[in-house]
FILUMKOL-827376 format. One record per residue (C-alpha): residue number from 1; residue in one letter; x, y, z. Coordinates in steps of 0.2 Angstrom, whole numbers. Layout:
BEGIN
MARZA   resi   resn      xx      yy      zz
MARZA    NUM      A       X       Y       Z
...
***
This chain:
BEGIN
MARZA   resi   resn      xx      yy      zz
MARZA      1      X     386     262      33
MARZA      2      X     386     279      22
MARZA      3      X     376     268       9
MARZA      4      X     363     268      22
MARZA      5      X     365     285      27
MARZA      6      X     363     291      10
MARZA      7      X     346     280       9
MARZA      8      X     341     289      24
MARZA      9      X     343     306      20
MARZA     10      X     337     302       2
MARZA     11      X     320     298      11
MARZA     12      X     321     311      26
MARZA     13      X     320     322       9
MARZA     14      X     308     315      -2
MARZA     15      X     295     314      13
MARZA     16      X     300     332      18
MARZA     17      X     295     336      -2
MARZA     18      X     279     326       1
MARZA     19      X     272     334      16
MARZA     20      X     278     351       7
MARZA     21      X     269     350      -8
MARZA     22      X     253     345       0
MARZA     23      X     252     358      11
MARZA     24      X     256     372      -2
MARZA     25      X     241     363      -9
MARZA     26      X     232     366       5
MARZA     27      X     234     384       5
MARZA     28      X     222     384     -10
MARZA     29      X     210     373      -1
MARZA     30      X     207     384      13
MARZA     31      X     205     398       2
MARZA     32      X     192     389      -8
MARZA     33      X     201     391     -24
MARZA     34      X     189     380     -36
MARZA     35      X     187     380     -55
MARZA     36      X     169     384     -61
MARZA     37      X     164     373     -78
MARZA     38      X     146     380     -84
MARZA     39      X     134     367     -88
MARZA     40      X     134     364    -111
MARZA     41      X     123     356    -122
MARZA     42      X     124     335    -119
MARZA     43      X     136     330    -135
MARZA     44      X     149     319    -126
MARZA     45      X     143     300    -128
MARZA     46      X     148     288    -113
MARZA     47      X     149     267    -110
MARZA     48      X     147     264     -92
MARZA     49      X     154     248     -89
MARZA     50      X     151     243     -69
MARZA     51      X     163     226     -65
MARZA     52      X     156     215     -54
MARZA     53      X     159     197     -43
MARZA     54      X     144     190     -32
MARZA     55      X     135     207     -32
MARZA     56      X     117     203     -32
MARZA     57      X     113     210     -16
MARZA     58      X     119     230     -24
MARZA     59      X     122     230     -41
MARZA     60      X     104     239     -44
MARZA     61      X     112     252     -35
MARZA     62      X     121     261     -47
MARZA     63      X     110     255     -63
MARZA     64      X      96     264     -56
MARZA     65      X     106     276     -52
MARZA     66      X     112     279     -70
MARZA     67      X      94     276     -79
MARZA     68      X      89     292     -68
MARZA     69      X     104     303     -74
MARZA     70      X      97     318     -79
MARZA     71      X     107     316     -94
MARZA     72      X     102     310    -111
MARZA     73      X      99     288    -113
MARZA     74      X     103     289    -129
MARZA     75      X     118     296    -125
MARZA     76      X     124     283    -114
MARZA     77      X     125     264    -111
MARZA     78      X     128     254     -96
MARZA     79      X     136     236     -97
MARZA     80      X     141     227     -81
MARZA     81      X     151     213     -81
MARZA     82      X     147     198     -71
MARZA     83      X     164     191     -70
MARZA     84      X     164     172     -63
MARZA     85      X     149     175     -52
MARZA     86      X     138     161     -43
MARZA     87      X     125     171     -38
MARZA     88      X     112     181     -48
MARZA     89      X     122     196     -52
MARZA     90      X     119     195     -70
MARZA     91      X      97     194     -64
MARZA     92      X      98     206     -56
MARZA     93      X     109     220     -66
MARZA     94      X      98     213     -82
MARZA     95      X      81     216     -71
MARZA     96      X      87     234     -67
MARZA     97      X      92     239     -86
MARZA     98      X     109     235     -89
MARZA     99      X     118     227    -102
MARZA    100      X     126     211     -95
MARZA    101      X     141     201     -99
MARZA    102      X     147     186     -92
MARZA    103      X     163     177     -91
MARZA    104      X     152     160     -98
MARZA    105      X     149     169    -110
MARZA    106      X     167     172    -118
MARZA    107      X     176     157    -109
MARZA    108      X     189     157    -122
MARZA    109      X     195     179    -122
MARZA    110      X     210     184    -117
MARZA    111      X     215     190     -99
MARZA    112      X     228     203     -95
MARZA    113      X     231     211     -77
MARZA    114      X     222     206     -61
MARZA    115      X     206     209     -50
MARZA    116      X     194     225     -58
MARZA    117      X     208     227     -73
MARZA    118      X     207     210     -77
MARZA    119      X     186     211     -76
MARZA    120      X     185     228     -85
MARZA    121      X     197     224    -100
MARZA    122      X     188     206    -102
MARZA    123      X     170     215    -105
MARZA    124      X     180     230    -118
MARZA    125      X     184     213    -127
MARZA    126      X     168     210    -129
MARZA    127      X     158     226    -133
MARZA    128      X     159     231    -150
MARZA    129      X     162     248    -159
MARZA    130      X     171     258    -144
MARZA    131      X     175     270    -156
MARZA    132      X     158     277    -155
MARZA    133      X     161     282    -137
MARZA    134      X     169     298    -132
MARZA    135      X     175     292    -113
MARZA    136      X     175     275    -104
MARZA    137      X     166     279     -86
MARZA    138      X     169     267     -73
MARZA    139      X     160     265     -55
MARZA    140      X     159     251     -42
MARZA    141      X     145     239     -41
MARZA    142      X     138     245     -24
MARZA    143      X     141     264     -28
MARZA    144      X     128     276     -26
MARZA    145      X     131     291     -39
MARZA    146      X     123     310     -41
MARZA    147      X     111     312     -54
MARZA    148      X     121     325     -63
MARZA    149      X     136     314     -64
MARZA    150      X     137     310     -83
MARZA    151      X     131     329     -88
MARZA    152      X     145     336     -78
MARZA    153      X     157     321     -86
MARZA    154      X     150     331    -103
MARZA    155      X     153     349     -96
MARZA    156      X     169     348     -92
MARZA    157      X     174     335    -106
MARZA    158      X     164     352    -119
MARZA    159      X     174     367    -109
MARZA    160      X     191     358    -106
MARZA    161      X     194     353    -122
MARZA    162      X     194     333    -119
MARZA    163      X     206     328    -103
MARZA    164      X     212     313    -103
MARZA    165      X     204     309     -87
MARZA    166      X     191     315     -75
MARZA    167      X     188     309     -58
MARZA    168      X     173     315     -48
MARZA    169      X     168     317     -29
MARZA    170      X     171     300     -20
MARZA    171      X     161     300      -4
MARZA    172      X     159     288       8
MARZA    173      X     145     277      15
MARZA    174      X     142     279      37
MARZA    175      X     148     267      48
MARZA    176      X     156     263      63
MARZA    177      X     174     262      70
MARZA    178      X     189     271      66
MARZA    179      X     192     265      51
MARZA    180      X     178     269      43
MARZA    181      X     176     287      51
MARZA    182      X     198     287      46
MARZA    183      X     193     284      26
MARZA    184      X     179     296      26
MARZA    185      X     188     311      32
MARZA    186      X     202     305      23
MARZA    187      X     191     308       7
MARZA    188      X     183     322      14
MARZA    189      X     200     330      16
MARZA    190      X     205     324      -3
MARZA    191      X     192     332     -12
MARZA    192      X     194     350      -1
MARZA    193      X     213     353       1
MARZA    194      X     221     339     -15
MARZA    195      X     209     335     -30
MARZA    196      X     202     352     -30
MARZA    197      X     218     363     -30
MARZA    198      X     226     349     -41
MARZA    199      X     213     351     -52
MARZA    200      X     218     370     -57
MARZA    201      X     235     364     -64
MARZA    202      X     227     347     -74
MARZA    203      X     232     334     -61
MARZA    204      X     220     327     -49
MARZA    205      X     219     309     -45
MARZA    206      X     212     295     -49
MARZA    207      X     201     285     -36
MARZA    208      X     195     268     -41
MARZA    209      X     178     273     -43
MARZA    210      X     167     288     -51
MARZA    211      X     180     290     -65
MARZA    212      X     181     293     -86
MARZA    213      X     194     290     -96
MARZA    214      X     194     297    -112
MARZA    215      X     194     281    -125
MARZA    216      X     205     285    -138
MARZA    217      X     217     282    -121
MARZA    218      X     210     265    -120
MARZA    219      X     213     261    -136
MARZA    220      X     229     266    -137
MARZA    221      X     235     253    -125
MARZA    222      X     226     238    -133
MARZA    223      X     211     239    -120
MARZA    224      X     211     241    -100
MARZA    225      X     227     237     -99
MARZA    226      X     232     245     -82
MARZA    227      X     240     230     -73
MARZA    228      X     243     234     -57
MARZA    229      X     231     229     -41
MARZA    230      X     229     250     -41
MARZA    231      X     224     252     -58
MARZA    232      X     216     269     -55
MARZA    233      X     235     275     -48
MARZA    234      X     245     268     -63
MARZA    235      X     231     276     -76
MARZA    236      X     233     292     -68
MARZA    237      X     253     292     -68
MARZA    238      X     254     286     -86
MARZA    239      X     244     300     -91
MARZA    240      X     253     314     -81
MARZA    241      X     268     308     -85
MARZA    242      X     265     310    -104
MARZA    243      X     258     327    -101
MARZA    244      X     240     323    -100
MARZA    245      X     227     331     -92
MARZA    246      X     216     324     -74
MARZA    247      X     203     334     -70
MARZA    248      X     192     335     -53
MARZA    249      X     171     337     -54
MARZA    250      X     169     342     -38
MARZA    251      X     149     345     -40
MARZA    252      X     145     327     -45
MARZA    253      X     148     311     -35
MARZA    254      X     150     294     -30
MARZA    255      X     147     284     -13
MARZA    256      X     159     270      -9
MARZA    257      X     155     258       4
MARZA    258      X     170     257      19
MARZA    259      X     176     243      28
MARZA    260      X     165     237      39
MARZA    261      X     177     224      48
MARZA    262      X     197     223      52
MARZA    263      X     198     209      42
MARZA    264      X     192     218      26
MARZA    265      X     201     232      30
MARZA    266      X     218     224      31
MARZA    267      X     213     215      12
MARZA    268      X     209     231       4
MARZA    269      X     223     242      13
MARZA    270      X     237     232      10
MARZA    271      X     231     228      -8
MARZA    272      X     230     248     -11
MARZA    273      X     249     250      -3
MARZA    274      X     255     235     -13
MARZA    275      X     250     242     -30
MARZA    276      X     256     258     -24
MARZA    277      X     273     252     -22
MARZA    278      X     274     244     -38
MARZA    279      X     268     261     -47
MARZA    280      X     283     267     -36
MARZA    281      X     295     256     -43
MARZA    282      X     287     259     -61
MARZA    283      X     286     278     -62
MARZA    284      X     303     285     -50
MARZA    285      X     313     286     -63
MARZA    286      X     300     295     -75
MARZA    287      X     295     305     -61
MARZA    288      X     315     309     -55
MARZA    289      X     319     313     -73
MARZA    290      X     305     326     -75
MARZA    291      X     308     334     -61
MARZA    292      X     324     338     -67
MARZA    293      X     322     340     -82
MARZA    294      X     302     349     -83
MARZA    295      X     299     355     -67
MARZA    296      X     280     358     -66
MARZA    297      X     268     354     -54
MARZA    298      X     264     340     -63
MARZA    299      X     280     332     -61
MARZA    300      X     281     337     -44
MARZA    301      X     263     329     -44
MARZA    302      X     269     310     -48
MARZA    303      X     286     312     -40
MARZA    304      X     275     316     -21
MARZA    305      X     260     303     -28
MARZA    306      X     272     287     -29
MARZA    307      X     280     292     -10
MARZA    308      X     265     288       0
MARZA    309      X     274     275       6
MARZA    310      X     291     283       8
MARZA    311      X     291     283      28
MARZA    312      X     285     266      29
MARZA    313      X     301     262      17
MARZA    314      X     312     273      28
MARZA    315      X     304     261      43
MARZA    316      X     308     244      35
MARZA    317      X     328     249      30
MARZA    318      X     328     253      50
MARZA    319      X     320     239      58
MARZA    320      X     331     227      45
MARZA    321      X     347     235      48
MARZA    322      X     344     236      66
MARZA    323      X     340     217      65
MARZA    324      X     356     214      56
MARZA    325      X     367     225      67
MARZA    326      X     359     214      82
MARZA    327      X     362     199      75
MARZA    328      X     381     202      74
MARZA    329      X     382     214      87
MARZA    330      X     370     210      99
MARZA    331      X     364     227     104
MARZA    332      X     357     241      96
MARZA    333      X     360     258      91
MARZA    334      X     347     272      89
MARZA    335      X     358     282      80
MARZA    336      X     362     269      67
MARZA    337      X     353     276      51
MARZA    338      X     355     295      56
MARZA    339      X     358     305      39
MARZA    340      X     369     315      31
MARZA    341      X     361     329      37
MARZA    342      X     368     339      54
MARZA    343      X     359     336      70
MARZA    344      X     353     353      69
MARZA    345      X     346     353      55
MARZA    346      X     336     335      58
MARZA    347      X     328     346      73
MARZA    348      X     323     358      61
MARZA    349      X     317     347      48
MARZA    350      X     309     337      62
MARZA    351      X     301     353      66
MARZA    352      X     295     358      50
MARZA    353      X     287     340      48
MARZA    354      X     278     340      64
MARZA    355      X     270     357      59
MARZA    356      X     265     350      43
MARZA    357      X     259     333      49
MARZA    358      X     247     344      62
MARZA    359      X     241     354      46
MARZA    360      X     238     338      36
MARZA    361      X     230     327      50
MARZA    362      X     220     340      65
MARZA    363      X     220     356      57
MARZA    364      X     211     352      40
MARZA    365      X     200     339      49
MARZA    366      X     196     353      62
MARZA    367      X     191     363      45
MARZA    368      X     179     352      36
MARZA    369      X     170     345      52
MARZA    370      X     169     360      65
MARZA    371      X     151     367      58
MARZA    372      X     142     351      56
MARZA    373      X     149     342      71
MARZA    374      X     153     356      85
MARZA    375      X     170     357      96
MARZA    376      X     171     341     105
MARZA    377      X     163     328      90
MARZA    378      X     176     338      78
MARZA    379      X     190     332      92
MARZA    380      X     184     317      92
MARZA    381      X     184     312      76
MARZA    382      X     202     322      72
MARZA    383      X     208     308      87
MARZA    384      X     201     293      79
MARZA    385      X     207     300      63
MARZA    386      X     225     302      67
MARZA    387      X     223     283      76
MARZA    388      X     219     277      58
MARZA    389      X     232     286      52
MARZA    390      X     244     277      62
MARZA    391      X     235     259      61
MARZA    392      X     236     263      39
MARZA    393      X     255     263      43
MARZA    394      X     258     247      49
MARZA    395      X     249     242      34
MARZA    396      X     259     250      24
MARZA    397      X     273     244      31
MARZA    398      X     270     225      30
MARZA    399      X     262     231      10
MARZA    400      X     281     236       8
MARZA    401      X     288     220      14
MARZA    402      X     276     210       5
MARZA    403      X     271     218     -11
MARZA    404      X     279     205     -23
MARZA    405      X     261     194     -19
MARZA    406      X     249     204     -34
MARZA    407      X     236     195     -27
MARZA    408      X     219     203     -28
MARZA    409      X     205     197     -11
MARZA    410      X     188     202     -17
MARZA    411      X     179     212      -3
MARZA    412      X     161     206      -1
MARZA    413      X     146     221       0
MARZA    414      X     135     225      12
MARZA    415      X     117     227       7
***
């Protein structure tokens, strides 16, 4: 029984630190505390390398959508890779500009990790002279982007002396239900109140899409070699974790299309919480150790990035050990995982979460919606918000129970 009530009061804490910390954050966004990087001279060069499955219907998107940067062609190259497509992705991409690689046309390289690693790391296999590029930017095949997206990737690149990593705006397509509406507010949210306050200490996040990575990083590790099923999450924790720099472009972005349907939704949430438990189990001890040791925000950084899912954890050790105690007991207690901590001071932490859980979920919402929507729209969407919230737990929670299955769903897009 104390083995338990230690687990518990170990995770009563860490998700007490978590809601902490983002809320300090917060503070910053609602102060609008942003970094200003002037535009410089266009030096940095860049390979844009677009992954792609059965993308016919978009991949033009984001091709066009680079051949009208307003930064210089000759300093850029866009390769998408047609990985194991039976459609006319490669057509298409080749009609709009692009560079294009096909799996058929390397059938013998190597493969390391899974879904977009697996797809990015195969086309660095086969692009030669990557030393000629200063940073490796990677977008989504159906992403629409800013036209100032690479000349900003250049700016900050110029004045920030080389980050490891920069991850601009990530946006999201309209749609309908609470799930879509839930991710775009949650992205909303993201860029405001995390990336941009993360940003001033040199550790934003990475998203999946809209992001560069320096290449000599790339290099380094033999390739894309980020194997997880969120390869945006592990890249971004091995770089902090070694001292390296994320930065946030908040002026520039990217478009990601949302779930249009539950069944896509439940694929691609549960796949984000999966990887995001591996990267738990990868990183905690790094992350315990460094917050011991070099307390910084940093640390604190990757130590609050790999407890996401730390309540649905706390969650499953109840409902299992509830179950047990059934079992053998045949009733059950409530009280059967209380922690260490007094009663009193569970109100209090109780409190002090629900205050901070109002903060994170109503009160920012309220903050970024409230002049373009109006009072009742605002409290609408907080409502339906808050419902995804709770409907993104129980995804995590089965993501917990399942997360052994590395098995990447590919997510058909619309047109």
């Amino acid at each position: 029984m104390l083995f338990f009530k230690v687990i518990s009061t170990f995770l009563t804490a860490y998700i007490f630190i978590y809601m902490l910390y983002y809320n300090l954050l917060s503070i910053l966004g609602y102060a609008q505390v942003k970094e200003h990087v002037p535009s410089r001279l266009p030096n940095k060069k860049f390979l844009v390398v677009i992954p792609a499955h059965n993308e016919e219907t978009v991949i033009s998107i984001p091709v066009k959508g680079f051949l009208e940067q307003t930064y210089p062609q000759e300093l850029f190259d866009i390769y998408v890779i047609a990985d194991h497509c039976n459609d006319q992705t490669a057509l298409v991409a080749r009609t709009a500009g692009a560079n294009v690689i096909t799996s058929e046309d390397y059938p013998k390289a190597r493969r390391h990790g899974v879904g977009k690693s697996n797809t990015i790391d195969f086309g660095l296999q086969c692009i030669e002279h990557l030393r000629n590029y200063d940073y490796l930017v990677i977008v989504d095949s159906d992403n629409e982007i800013s036209p100032n997206l690479l000349q900003r990737y250049n700016d900050y690149a110029t004045v920030k002396s080389d980050p490891e990593a920069m991850q601009t705006s990530l946006l999201s397509k309209k749609g309908r239900g609470f799930i879509n509406h839930g991710l775009n507010v949650a992205f909303k949210r993201s860029n405001h109140f995390q990336q941009s306050p993360e940003s001033l200490f040199d550790c934003a996040s990475l998203l999946g899409t809209g992001f560069a990575t320096r290449m000599d990083i790339i290099l380094v590790h033999g390739g894309f070699r980020f194997k997880t099923l969120v390869e945006d999450e592990y890249e971004e924790l091995e770089i902090i974790s070694h001292g390296g720099r994320v930065n946030f472009i908040d002026d520039a972005y990217v478009v990601n299309e949302n779930y249009s349907t539950f069944r896509q939704s439940i694929h691609g949430l549960t796949r984000w919480s999966r990887g995001s438990f591996e990267c738990l189990l990868r990183f905690f001890f790094v992350a315990m150790v460094n917050m011991i040791l070099r307390p910084s925000v940093k640390s604190i950084h990757v130590f609050c990035r790999i407890s996401t899912l730390s309540k649905a954890i706390q969650i499953n050790i109840l409902w299992i050990f509830w179950l047990v105690q059934y079992i053998e007991m045949h009733y059950f207690d409530v009280n059967i995982l209380f922690s260490v901590f007094s009663e009193q001071e569970m109100i209090v932490i109780l409190i002090i979460n629900l205050t901070m859980t109002f903060n994170l979920i109503f009160a920012e919402t309220y903050y970024l919606l409230i002049k373009d929507l109006g009072m009742l729209k605002t409290f609408w969407m907080m409502a339906k918000t808050y419902g995804f919230q709770l409907y993104y737990q129980g995804i995590n929670v089965w993501a917990v129970l399942t997360f052994f299955k590395k098995k990447w769903i590919v997510t058909t897009h619309g047109e």
